[in-house]
N, C-alpha and C positions, 0 to 999 in steps of 0.2 A: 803841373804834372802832365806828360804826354797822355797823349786820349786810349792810345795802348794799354798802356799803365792801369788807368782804369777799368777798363772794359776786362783786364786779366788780373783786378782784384777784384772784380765783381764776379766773374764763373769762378772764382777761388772758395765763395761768400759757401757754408752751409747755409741750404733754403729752411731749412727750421729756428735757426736761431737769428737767419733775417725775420721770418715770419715774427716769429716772440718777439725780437725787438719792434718792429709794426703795431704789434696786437698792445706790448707795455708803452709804447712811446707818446703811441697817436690815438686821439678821439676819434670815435666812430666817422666823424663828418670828415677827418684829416684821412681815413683811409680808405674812404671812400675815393677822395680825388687822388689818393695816391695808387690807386688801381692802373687807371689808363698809362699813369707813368711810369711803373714796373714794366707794363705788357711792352709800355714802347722801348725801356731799358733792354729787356728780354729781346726783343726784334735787332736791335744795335749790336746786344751778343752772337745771336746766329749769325747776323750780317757779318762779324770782325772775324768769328772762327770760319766762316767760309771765305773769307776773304786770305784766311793764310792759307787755308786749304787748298785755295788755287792759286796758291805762291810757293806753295809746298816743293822743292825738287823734288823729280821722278828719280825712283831710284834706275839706276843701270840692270839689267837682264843677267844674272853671273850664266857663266858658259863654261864649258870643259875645253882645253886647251886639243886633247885629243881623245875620241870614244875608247873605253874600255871593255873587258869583258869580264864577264859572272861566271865562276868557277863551278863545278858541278855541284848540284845539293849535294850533301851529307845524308849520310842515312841517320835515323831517329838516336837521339841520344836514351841514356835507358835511363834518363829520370822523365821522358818521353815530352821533356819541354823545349821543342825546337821551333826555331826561329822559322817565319816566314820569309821563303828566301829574298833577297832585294833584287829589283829589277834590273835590268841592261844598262848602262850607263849610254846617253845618248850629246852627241854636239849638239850645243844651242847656241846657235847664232844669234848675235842683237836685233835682229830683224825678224827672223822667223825661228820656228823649230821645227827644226827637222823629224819626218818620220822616228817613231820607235823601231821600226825591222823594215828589211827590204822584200822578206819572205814572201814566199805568194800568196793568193787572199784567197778567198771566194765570199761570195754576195749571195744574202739569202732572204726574201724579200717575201711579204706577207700581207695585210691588207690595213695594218699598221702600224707597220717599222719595216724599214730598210736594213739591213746591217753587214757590215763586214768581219770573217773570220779568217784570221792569219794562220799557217802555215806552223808556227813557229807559235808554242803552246794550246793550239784553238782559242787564241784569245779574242773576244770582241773588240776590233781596236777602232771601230768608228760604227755610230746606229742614227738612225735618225727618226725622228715621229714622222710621220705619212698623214697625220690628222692636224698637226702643229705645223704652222709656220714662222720664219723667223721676223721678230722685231723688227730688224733692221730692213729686210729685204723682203714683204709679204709673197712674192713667190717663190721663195726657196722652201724648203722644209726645214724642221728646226733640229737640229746635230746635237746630242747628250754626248756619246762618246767622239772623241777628235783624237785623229791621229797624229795631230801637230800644226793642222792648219790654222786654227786659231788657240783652239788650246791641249796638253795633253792629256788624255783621259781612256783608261778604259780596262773593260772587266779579266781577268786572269784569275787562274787556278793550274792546279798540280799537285800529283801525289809527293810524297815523302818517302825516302828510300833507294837505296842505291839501284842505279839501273831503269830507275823508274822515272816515265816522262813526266817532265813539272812546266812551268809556264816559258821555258827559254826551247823546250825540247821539240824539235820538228813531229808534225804528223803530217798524214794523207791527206789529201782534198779530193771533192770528185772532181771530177773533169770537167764540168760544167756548173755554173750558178743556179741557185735554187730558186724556185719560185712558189708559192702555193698555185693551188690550180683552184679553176674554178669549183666548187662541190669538196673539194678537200677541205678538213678540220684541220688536221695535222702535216707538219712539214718536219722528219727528221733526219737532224745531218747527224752523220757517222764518221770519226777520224780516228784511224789506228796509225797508232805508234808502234818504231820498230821493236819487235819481239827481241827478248834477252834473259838471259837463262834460263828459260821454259818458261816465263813474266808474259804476256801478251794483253795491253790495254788501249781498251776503245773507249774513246771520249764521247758521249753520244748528249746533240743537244735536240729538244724538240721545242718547234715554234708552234704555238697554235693560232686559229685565227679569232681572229678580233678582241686577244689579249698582250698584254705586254709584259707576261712571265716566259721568261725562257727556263726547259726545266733540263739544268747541268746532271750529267752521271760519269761517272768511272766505271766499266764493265773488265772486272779484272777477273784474268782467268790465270791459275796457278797448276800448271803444268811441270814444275817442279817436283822435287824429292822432299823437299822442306815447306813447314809452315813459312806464309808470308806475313808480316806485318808491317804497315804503313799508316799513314797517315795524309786527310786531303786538309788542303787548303783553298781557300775561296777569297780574293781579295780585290781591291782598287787600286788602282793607279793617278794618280794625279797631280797636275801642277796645282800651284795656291794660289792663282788668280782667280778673284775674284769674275761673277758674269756679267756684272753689269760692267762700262767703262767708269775710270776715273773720273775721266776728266769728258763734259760735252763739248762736243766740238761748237757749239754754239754761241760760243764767244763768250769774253768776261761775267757779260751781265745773267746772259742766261744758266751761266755754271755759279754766278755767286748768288743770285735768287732760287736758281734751282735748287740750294742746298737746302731751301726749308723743307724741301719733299722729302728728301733723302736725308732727314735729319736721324731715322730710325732704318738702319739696313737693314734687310733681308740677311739672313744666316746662310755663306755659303762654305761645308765643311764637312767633316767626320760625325757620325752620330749612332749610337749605341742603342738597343733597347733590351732590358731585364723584365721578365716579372718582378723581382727584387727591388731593384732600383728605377724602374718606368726608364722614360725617356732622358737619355745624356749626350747635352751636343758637346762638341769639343770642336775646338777653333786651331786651325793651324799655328797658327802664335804659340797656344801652348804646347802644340807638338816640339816645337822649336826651341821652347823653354825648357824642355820636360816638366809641365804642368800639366800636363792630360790627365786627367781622374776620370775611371770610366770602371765599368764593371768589367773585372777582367776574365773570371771562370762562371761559366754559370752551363745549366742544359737543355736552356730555350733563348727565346731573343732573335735578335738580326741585327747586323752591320750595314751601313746605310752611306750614302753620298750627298748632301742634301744640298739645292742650291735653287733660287728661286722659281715656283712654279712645279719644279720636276722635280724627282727623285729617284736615284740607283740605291738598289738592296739587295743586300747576299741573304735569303733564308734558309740556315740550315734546315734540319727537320726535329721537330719540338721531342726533347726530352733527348736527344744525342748532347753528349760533354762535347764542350769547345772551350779554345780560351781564345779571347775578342784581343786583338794587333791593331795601336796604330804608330808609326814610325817616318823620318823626316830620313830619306835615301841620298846615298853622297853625291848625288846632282841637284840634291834641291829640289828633289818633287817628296810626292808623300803615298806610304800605301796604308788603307784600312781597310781591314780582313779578320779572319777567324780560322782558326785551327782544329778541326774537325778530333777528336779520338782515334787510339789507335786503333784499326781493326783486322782481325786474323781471319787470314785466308787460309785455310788447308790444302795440305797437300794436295792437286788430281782436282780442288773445288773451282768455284766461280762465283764470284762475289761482286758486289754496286754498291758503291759510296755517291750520292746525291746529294743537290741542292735547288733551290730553285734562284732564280734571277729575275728580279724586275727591276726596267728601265721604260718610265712614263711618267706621267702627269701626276699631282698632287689631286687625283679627282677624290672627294673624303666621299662620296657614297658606296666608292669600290675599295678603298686602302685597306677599312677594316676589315673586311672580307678576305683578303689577301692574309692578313697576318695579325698577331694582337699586337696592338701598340702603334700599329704606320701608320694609320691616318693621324696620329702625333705629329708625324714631321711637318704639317700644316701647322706653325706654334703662331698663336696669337699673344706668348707670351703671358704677363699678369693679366691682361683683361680679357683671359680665354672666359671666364663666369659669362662675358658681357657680347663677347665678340662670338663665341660658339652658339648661342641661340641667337644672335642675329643673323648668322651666316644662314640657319634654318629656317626661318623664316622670309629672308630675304629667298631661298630655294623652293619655297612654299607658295608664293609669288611669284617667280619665274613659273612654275610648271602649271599658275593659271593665267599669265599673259601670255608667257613664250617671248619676255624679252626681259634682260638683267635691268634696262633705263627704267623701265615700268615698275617693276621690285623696288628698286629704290626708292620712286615717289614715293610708292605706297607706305612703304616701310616706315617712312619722313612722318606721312601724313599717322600713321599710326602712333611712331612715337611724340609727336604733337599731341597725338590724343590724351595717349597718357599723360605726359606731361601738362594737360593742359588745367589743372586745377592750380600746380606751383606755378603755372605760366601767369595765368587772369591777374592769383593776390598780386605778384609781383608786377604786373602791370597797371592794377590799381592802385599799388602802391607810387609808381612813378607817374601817374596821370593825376595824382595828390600832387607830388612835389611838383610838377606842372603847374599847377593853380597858385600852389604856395611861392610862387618864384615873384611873385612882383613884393609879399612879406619879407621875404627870406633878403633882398634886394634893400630892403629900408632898414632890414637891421645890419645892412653891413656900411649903410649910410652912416647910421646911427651909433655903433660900435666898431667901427672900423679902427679904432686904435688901443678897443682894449678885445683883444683874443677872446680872452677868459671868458668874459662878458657874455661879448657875441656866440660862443658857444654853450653858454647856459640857455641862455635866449634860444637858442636856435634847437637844442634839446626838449627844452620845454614846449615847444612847440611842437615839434613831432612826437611828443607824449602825450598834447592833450588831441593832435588831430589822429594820432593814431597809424603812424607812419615809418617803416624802418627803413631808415635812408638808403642799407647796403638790400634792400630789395630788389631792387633794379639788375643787379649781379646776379639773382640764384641763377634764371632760366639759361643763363652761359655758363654758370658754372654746373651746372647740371647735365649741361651738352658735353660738357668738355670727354668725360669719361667714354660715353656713347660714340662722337666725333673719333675716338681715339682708334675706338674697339673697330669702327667703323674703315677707317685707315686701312687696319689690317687688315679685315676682309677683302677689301678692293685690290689691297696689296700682295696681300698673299692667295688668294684664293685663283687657281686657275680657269675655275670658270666665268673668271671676271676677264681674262685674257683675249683680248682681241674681239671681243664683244660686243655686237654695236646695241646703239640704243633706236636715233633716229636720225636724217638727213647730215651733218657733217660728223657726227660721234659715232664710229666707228669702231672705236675700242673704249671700253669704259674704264680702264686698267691705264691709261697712256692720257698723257695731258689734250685739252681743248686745241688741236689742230688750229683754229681760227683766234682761237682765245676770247670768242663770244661767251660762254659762263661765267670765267672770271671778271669779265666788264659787267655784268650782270650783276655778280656776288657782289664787287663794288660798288654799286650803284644802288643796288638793296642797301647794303651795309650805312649807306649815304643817308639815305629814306631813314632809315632808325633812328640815327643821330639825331636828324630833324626830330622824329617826333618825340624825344625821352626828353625834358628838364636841361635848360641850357645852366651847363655850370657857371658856378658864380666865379671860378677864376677863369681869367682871361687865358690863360696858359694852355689850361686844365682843356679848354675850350681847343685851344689851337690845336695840340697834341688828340682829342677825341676828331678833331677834323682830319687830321694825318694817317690816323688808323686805317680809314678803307683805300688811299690808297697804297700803304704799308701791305696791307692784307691780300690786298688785287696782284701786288707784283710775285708776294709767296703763293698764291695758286696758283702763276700762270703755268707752274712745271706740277701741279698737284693732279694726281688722277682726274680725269672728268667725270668718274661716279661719285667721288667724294665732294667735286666742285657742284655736282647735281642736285646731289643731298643739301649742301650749304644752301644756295639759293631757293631748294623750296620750300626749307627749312624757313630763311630769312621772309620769304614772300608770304607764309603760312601766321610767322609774328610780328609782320607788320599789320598784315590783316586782322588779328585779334587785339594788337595794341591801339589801333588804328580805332576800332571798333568800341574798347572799352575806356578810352581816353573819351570818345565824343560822349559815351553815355557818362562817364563822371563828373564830364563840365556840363552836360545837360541835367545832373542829378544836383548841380553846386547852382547854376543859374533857378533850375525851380525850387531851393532852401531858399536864395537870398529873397526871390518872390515871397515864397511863403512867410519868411521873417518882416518883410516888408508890407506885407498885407497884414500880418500881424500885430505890427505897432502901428500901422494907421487904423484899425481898429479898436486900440486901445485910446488914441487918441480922439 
């Protein structure tokens, strides 16, 4: 059978009814050694699915033959369920994409963010963080919205109603870029649209300093004969690539080992929040299926962008009706928005429909202060229980070293602590089997042709010395969860971003630059081998030898805080197994004394 064949009836395998078959098939002793063989089967898996992964074709870019144009809104239907208009139809070229509008801009710049507003709806069609800089290029600054240079993205809005400006409609700019000044809090820009039938609306944004809400208004005045009624809208724009690349340019090996990093992506997409329903992300995919389930009426919440690290957010204002939009536009991008209620403007009156905009960091000390429910977009997922008080603690830490590498030791050495009553048994457990290895050795001399036998025997003796052979596993299998939870943090959390620790670690978020911790992890990992109970099968032995460097080549793309953690992890349990190995053969040498002075005293 081709080796393909295999490895894609084994990710076929449900892992529960492998498990039962393990747990009915095999003696405790058989699945013990059939541990290291799974882990290494599992390593084979990841290795074969990244290996199509980067055989995968790239699909082609689709493109529009020739740009089109967007017809005027509609004014409100009167069962007042109107669509959020769709955006400008733009050429994409296979190579680049082109600007969304050619409109004039203006630049309005602050003490943390840059940003660009177009002419052509006051849209924000490019921002950038001023605190952040980019991965790829540590002098540049880091770009959320993009006007097509790398990707398409960015915030729009518009009222509902004939006559009235919405996200394609021209307004004023001033004559000049804005800047905050020194001693100024506030910075706001004003864009009026042309007047029409006595209708006159100003779009008015304000920047403040050293936040990253911009807060949107409508300032509608109704000079008219008649009530007016409309309705705003507040939306996104974007393409559905993804921010990280596909593919590293780092050549074969380091894109098909890489993938053990990236075995768990980051969520880059549409996300909803209700007090009803909490937090609901939605995946392009299903926008394209029509699979999106998301709350769709409700009179609180926010529409969000979420994509690693940072986050964009429309927040209505709490207790306003809205119904939450997401939809896939006939060029293949996507917008998600919300549709504000209708509201009447009186005849001779003046009225403001509001929102607020944040475009920034996932920082979770400010999120929820900003909104209920946004420091959610930080998801750890199922191990949020595990991974949410560690993030805090690991922050409790930082704010008495003053550095994330330092957090994490301590963190190590703390959960060491705890753990370390299940760590000792189990390690006195395996510094038993240790001593029992030259026993264990004579009965496979001795029964080596009857199974049955040899594992009565071999039972019985770890019931009279008092010995649970699968001990040796808890103190991993105990990590694994924490390890996991841990991941995430490093992963998701932006204040693990570009973080240094100390002399080449740099960022605690981005792999070992030198790939001095992963040699390290390996060479701990080595050290253990050595000191645990060499297996009685030769195999068993080979494969536990393969492991660290199996394991050294999946770090060398693993964060360097999670590789941090691993090693002082590993250096912390060789130290205590190290430790309570010598005191068990020192506690087994002074019985044999004591037995031995015992019966020559008898004698």
């Amino acid at each position: 059978m081709p080796f393909e064949v295999i490895i894609t009836a084994f990710v076929r395998l449900k892992p529960h009814f492998f498990i039962l078959a393990v747990s009915k098939t095999f003696s405790p002793m058989e699945q013990r050694r059939l541990i290291p063989l799974v882990i290494f089967i599992l390593s084979l898996v990841m290795l074969w699915s990244n290996w199509i992964e980067y055989n995968r074709p790239t699909a082609a870019t689709p493109h529009a033959a020739t740009p089109s144009t967007i017809s005027t809104v509609e004014p409100p239907a009167t069962d007042d369920s109107v669509p959020v208009p769709a955006p400008a139809q733009t050429v994409t070229p296979p190579a680049q994409t082109t600007p969304l509008s050619t409109a004039a801009r203006v630049k309005v710049e602050t003490d943390v963010i840059r940003a660009e507003i177009s002419a052509e709806g006051g849209n924000i069609v490019r921002l950038e963080l001023l605190k952040h800089y980019s991965s790829e290029n540590s002098g540049n600054t880091y770009v959320i919205f993009d006007d097509g240079a790398v990707h398409i993205f960015e915030a729009e809005s518009g009222l509902l109603g004939a006559n009235l400006p919405n996200h394609r409609s021209l307004f004023e700019l001033p004559d000049a870029n804005q800047k905050l000044a020194d001693g100024q809090d506030k910075l706001v820009l004003r864009l009026k649209a042309p007047a029409a039938n006595g209708i006159s609306v100003t779009k008015i944004m304000t920047f403040t300093r050293g936040s990253y809400l911009v807060d949107v208004a409508y300032e509608i005045s109704n000079e008219s004969t008649d009530p007016l009624v409309t309705q705003a809208y507040f939306q996104f724009l974007r393409d559905g690539k993804p921010i990280e690349k596909e593919k590293s340019e780092g050549g074969f090996l380091k894109t098909l080992f890489g993938g053990f990093s990236r075995g768990i992506q980051t969520f880059t997409g549409p996300s909803f929040y209700t007090d009803e329903d909490k937090f609901q992300k939605v995946s392009f995919g299903d926008i394209d299926d029509n699979k999106a389930k998301f709350t769709a009426n409700a009179d609180n919440g926010w529409v969000a962008i979420v994509q690693h690290y940072f986050v964009s957010a429309w927040l209505p204002p709490e207790g306003v009706a809205r119904e939450y939009r997401a939809k896939k536009t006939s060029n293949g991008h996507y917008t998600a928005g919300t549709v504000l209620a209708p509201v009447t403007i009186e005849a001779g009156a003046t009225g403001q429909i509001e929102a607020r905009l944040y475009v920034g960091p996932q920082d979770q000390n400010k999120l929820g202060e900003i909104a209920p429910g946004l420091k959610l977009v930080v998801d750890y997922g199922i191990l949020t229980v595990i991974a949410a008080p560690l993030f805090w603690l690991l922050s409790w830490l930082h704010s008495l070293t003053g550095n994330w590498g330092w957090a994490i030791i301590l963190v190590t050495v703390i959960i060491k602590a705890i753990f370390f009553p299940l760590s000792a048994a189990s390690y006195k457990s395996m510094a038993k089997m240790r001593l029992l290895a030259p026993r264990l050795q004579r009965m496979k001399e001795l029964y080596g042709d009857d199974k049955a036998k040899m594992q009565q025997e071999m039972m019985n003796l770890y019931r009279t010395e008092k010995i649970n052979p699968l001990g040796g596993c808890l103190p991993i299998l105990v990590q694994i969860p924490v390890f996991i939870a841990l991941y995430w943090v490093l992963l998701g959390s932006v204040e693990m971003r570009q973080a240094p620790w100390l002399g080449w670690i740099q960022d605690l978020s981005a792999p070992d630059p030198y790939l001095i911790l992963p040699l390290i992890m390996g060479g701990s990992m080595l050290v253990q081998f050595k000191l645990n109970p060499a297996p009685p099968d030769p195999m068993q032995a080979k494969i536990m030898m393969a492991m660290p460097i199996i394991f050294t080549f999946m770090f060398l793309w693993f964060p360097s805080g999670l590789v941090l953690y691993w090693v002082v992890n590993n250096l912390l349990s060789i130290a205590q197994q190290w430790q309570i190995t010598r005191m068990a053969e020192r506690g087994a040498k002074g019985g044999k004394k004591t037995a031995k002075a015992t019966n020559d005293s008898k004698i």
